[in-house]
N, C-alpha and C positions, 0 to 999 in steps of 0.2 A: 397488458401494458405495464404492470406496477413490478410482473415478476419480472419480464427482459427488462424493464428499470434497471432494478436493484442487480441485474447479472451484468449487465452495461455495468454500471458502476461498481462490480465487483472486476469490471475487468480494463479497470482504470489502476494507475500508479499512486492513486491517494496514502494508500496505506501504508506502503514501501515512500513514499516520501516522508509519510508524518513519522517516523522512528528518525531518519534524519533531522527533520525540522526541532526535533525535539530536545537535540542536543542545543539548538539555539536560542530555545524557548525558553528551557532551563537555565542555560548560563544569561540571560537577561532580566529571568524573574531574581537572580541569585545576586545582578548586579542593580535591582533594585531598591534592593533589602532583605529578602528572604534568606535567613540562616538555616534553619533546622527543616527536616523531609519533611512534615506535616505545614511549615510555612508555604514552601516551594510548590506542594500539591494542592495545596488552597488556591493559590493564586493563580494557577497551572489552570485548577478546573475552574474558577472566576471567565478565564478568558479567554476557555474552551467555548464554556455555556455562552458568551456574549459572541463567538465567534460562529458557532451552530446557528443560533437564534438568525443573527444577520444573511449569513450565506443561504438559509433555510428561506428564511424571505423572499430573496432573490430569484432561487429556484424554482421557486415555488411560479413566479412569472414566466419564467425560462421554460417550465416543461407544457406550461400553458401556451406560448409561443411557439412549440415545436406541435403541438396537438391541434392547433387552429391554421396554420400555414399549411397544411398539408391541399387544401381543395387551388388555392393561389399557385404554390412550388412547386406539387406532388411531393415524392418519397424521394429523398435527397439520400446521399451514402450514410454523412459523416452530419455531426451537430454544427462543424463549422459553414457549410455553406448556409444550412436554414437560416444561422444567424445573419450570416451576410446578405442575403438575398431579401429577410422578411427587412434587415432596415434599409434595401434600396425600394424595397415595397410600400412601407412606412413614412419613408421621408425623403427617398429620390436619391441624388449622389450625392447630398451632405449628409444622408445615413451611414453609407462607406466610409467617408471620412470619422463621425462621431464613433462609430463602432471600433475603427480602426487607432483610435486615442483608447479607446475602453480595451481592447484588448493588447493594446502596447504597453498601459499602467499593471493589468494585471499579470501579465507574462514576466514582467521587468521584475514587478516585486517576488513571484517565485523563483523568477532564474537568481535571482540575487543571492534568496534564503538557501535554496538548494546549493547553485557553488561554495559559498561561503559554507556552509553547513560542512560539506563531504569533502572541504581542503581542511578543516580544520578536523575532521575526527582525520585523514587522511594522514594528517599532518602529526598530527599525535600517537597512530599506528606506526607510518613507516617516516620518523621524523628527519629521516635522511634528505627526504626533499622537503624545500622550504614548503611556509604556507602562499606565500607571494607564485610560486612556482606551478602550487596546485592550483590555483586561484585561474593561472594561465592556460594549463593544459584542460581542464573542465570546461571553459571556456569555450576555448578553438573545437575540442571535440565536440560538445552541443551542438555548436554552429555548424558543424560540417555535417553530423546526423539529420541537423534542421533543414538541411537542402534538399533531403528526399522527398518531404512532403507528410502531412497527417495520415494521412490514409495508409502509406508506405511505412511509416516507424510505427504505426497501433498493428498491422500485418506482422512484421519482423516481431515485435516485443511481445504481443500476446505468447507465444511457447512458455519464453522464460518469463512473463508473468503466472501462467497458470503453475508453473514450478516453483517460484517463488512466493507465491502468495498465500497457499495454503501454511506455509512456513512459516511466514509474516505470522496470520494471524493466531496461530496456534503459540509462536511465542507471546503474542500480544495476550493471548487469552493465563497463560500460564502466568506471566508478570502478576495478572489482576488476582490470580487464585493463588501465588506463593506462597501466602501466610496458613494456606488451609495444609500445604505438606509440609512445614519450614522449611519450602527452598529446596528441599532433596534434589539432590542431582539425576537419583533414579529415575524422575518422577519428567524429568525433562528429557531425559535421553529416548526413555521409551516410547511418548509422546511425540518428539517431535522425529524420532526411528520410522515409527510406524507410518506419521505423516507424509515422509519424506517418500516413502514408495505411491502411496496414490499420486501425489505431486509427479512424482518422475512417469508417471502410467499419462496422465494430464499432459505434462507437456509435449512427451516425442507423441501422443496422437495428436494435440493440434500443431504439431513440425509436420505432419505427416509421415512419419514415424512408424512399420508396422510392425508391431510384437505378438503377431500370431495368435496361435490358441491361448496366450495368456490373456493378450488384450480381448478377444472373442469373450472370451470367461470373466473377466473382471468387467465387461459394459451390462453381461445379461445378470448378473448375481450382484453386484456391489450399486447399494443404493444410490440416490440422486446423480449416477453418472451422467444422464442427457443434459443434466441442468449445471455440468462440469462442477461439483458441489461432494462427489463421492469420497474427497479426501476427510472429512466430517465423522464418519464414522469409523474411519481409522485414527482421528486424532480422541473419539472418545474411547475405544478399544485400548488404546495404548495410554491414555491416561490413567484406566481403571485397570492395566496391568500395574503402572509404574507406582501406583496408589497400592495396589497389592504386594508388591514388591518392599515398598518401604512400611510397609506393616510388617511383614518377613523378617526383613533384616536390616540390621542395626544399624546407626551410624558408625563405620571404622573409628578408631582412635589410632590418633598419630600424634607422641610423645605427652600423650595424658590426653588429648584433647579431642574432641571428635568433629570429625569432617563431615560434609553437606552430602556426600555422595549417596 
């Protein structure tokens, strides 16, 4: 249970949201007060830890609810019915309704973060269109993805999560270890190079995708592929090339000065 846990929620959008959310985190703690990197990451990780702590809490009830409803509901598809069904279980049809405030508060407060997050880096990429504009179009699309259903957009989006996630996190990982190469460029290209083929092997097979004797050869040779996890040892393979590489060779100089590559 603990390891389809942790692979359930590796194959949620938590991660791919939090690089977004982050631009907002930042420009909030920075309009707090925080001036310098070392303020901004104190306060950053202050409200992480308290933000852990609470959801951690929470959940910690929640997977006890989904482990104890089972003899009551049986084996439901999706986490949303358990919830809905154990509070008409719990407290009748004012459970429906209570649940139904609870998950209006929390959906509201990420749809908010999330629009507002990805019109304003959006807005700052291609500033051609307003922020008011992206604010619109984010919107309406949500809403119109939203009609399909949970069970229908977690179907559709797993491909391009297992493609993109491996990616997420290896930059995520590389961010935390920059200081250990100073930032080399090398050291990212072949890292997240290498990544990027397990990622792409991961996605077209959960698209349903068949890549033949390659894909044959990369499920029975390449480690934790059952547990969709094999992009792992391509992200440290390619690290400890990109680590060898900028031992090799130097930083370029361009007009006295030398560059990160």
């Amino acid at each position: 249970a603990v390891v389809q846990g942790i692979l359930d929620g590796y194959n949620t959008m938590d991660a791919l949201a939090s690089l977004v959310f982050a631009i907002l985190v930042i420009d909030f703690v920075k309009l707090s007060g925080a001036k310098t990197k070392e303020e901004v990451t104190s306060a950053t990780f202050k409200a992480g830890i308290i933000a852990v702590a609470c959801l951690g809490f929470v959940y910690v009830f929640v997977a006890n609810l989904g482990a104890t409803s089972v003899q009551q509901l049986g084996l439901l598809e999706t986490g949303a019915p358990v919830l809905a069904e154990s509070a008409k279980y719990l407290f009748g049809d004012i459970g429906a309704l209570i649940l139904a405030v609870i998950v209006l508060l929390a959906c509201l407060t990420t749809s908010i973060g999330l629009i507002t997050s990805c019109a304003k880096y959006f807005q700052r990429v291609f500033p051609a269109i307003g922020y008011k504009s992206y604010v619109v179009i984010f919107t309406v699309v949500s809403f119109l993805i939203g009609l399909y259903g949970l069970k229908t957009i977690i179907v559709a989006a797993i491909p391009v999560l297992m493609f993109l996630y491996p990616l997420t996190i290896a930059i995520i990982a590389l961010v935390f270890l920059n200081n250990t190469f100073q930032g080399r460029q090398c050291v990212y290209a072949w890292t997240i190079g290498l990544t990027c083929v397990a990622a792409f092997v991961s996605g077209a097979e959960t698209a349903g995708v068949s890549l033949g004797a390659f894909g044959e050869w990369f499920a029975t040779y390449v480690p934790f592929h059952a547990q969709g996890m094999d992009w792992i040892s391509f992200t440290v393979v390619g690290f400890i090339i990109g680590f060898v590489h900028k031992a090799l060779v130097s930083k370029p100089e361009v007009n006295g000065e030398e560059k990160t590559a």
